[in-house]
N, C-alpha and C positions, 0 to 999 in steps of 0.2 A: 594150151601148149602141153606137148607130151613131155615131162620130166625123166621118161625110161632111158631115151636117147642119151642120157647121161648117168644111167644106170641109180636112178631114182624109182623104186618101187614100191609098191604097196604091199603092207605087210604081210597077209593072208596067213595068219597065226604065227609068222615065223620068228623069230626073238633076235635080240642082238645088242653089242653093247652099247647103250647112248652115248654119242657124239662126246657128250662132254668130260667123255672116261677117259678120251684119247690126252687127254692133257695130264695122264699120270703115267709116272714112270715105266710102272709095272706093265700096265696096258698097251703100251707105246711096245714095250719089251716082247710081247710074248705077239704083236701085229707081224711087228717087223719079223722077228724070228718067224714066224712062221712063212709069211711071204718068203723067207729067204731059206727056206727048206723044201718048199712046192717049188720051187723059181730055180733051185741049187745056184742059191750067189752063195759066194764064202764071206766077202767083206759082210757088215752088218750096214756099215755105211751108204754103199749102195744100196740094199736093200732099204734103207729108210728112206732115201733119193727115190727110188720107182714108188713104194707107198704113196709116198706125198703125190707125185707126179701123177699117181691115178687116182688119189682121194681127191684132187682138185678139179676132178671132172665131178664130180659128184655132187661138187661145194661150190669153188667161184665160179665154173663154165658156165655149171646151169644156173647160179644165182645171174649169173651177169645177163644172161639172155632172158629168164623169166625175169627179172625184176627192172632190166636194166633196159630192154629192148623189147619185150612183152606187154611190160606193166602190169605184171601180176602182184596179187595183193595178198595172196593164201602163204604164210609161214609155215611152211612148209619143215623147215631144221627144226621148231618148237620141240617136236618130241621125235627125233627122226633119232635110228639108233644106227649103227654099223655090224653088216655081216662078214663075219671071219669068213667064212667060208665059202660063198660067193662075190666077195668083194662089191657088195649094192648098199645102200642107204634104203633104210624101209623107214618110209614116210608114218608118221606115226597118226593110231585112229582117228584123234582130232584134231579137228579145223581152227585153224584161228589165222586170224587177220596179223600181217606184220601193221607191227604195233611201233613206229619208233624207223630209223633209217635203217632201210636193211645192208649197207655199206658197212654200218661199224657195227651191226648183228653179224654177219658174214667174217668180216676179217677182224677187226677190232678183238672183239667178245669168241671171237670162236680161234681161226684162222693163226694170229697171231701167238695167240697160246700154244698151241700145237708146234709151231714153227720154232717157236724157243726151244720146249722140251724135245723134239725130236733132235735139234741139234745138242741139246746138252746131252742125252740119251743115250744118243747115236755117233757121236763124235762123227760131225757133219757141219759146213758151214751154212750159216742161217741165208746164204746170199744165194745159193742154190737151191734150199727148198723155194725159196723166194721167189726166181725165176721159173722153177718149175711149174708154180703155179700161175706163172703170168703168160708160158707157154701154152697152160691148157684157155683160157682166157683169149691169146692172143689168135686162139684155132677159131673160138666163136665167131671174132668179128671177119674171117676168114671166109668162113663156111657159112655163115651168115649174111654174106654182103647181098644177095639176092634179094631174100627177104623181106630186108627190111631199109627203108629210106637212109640213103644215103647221109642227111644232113643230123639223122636221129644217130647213125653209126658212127659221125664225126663229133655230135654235141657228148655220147656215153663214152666214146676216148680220151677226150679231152677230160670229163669229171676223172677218171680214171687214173691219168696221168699226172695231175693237178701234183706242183709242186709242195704246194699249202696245205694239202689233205689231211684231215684232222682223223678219218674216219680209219686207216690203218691199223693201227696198235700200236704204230713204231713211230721211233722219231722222224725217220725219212722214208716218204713216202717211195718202196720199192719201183712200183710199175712206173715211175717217172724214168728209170731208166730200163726196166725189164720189158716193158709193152714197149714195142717200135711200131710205128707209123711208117711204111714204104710206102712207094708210091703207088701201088696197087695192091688191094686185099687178097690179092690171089698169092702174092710175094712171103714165103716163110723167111723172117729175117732170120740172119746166125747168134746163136745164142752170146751171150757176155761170160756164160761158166757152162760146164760138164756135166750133163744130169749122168754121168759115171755106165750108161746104159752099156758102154762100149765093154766094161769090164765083165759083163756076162756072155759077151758073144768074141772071145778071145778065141784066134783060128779062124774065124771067116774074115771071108778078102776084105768085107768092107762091115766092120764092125760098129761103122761111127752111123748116128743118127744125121739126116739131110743138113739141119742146121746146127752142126755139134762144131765148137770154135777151134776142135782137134783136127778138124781134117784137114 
């Protein structure tokens, strides 16, 4: 499986800060600032809101499809770092086997961290980084429905949604209410919260995203 598609790349010398930085203050601070000086948002808020929304393609999209609809076995985040300045994940030189569930590697151990600290950071509710990333998630089993058996895309929803999910970080398992199930995969359901996109496109006719709960 090609991991690029979700802007997973291989390093070819280029540096960047590992994953696990993102869970400090400082680091959080100077991501978002920056996104939000290329991007010109003024809130910082926002800006944290689109960060996540596209570090999540990075993390659960592609975790969900390689691991979850693939079945790939290469852990891949082990040393994977973060480019400021192309916004990629560069896969780090060595291979190693996911060692352990890669649900509560992904979100638990990783995921979850992040999601605290950017809303303390960012003065941002945790229920919308949340959703955000159940949005890029919910595009997999979208855009994946072709691919892969039907009954294998209804058994990885259902682990996903799982009310009982121990594998989160949090008390309650987000996607039990952020992942919807319509009645067809082709269907973008409307969000539950405002990934705030709208606030960068102030003036144009139609500023809200397809399934924004604003429109």
């Amino acid at each position: 499986m090609d991991l690029e598609q979700y802007r997973v790349e291989k390093k070819h010398g280029r540096e960047g800060v590992p994953i696990k930085q993102l869970e400090d203050p400082d680091v959080i601070a100077e991501v978002v600032g920056r996104y939000a000086r290329v991007s010109d948002i003024k809130l910082e808020s926002t800006a944290a809101s689109l960060v996540m929304k596209r570090y999540a393609v990075m993390t659960a999209a592609a975790a969900l499809e390689y691991y979850g609809l693939y079945k790939g076995k290469e852990n891949w985040l082990k040393e994977a770092a973060f480019h400021f300045d192309h916004f990629v994940l560069l896969e780090g030189d060595q291979h190693h086997d996911m060692d352990g569930d890669w649900k509560t590697i992904v979100f638990a151990e990783h995921l979850a961290p992040m999601v605290q600290q950017f809303s303390k950071t960012c003065k941002i509710p945790q229920k919308i980084l949340w959703e955000n990333i159940a949005v890029r998630m919910q595009a997999v089993f979208r855009k994946k429905a072709d691919e892969y058996p039907g009954q294998l895309l209804e058994a990885l929803f259902n682990e996903m949604t799982d009310p009982e999910a121990e594998w989160t970080g949090v008390e309650t398992n987000p996607f039990t209410t952020y992942l919807q199930r319509p009645e067809s995969w082709d269907v973008i359901p409307v969000r539950e919260t405002c990934c705030r996109l709208y606030q960068i496109k102030e003036g144009e006719e139609q500023p809200y995203c397809g399934n924004c709960p604003l429109r």
